[in-house]
N, C-alpha and C positions, 0 to 999 in steps of 0.2 A: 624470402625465407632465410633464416637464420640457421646452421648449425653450429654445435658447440665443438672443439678438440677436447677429448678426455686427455690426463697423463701419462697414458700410452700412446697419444699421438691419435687417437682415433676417431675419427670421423663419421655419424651416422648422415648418411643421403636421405633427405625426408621421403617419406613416402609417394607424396606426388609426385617425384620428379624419378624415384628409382623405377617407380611401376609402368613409365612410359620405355624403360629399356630390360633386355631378357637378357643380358650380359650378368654375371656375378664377376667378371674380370675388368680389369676397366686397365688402359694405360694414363698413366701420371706424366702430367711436365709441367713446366715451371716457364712462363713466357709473360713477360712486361706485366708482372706484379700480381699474375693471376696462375692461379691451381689447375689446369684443365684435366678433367676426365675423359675418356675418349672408350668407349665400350671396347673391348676384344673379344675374340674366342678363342679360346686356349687349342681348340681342336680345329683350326682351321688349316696349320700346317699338314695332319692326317687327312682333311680333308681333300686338300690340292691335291697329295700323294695318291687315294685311292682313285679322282679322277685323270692323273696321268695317266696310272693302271689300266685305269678302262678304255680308256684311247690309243693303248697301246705307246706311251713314250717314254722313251728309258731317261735315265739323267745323261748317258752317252748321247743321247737324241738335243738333249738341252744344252749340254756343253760344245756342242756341235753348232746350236744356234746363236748360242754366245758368243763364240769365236768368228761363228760369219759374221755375226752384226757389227761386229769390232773392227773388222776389217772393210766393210760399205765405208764409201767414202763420202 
């Protein structure tokens, strides 16, 4: 498949290939001469957050495990 860059820089993803992912976010990089796409979810950081919530664990609870882990030798 071929796509073209408009001169805005913009990119259309064919449709075969967008309709196998449910991402509209995608991260971009630049690695040995190729473009890579890589889906995201914009909402996965609220997501982690509302299942700390439910588990009961603070960020005092994480920063707590960070600093044990740092200290294992």
């Amino acid at each position: 498949m071929v796509a073209k860059m408009t001169s805005k820089n913009q990119i259309t993803i064919p449709k075969a290939v967008a309709s196998r992912f449910a991402s509209r976010y995608y991260d971009v990089r630049q690695e040995e001469g190729r473009i890579i796409l890589t889906p995201v979810n914009p909402d996965a950081a609220a997501q982690v957050r509302a299942k700390l919530n439910e588990l009961g664990i603070s960020e005092n609870d994480i920063a707590e495990a960070v600093n044990w882990a740092r200290k294992a030798p």
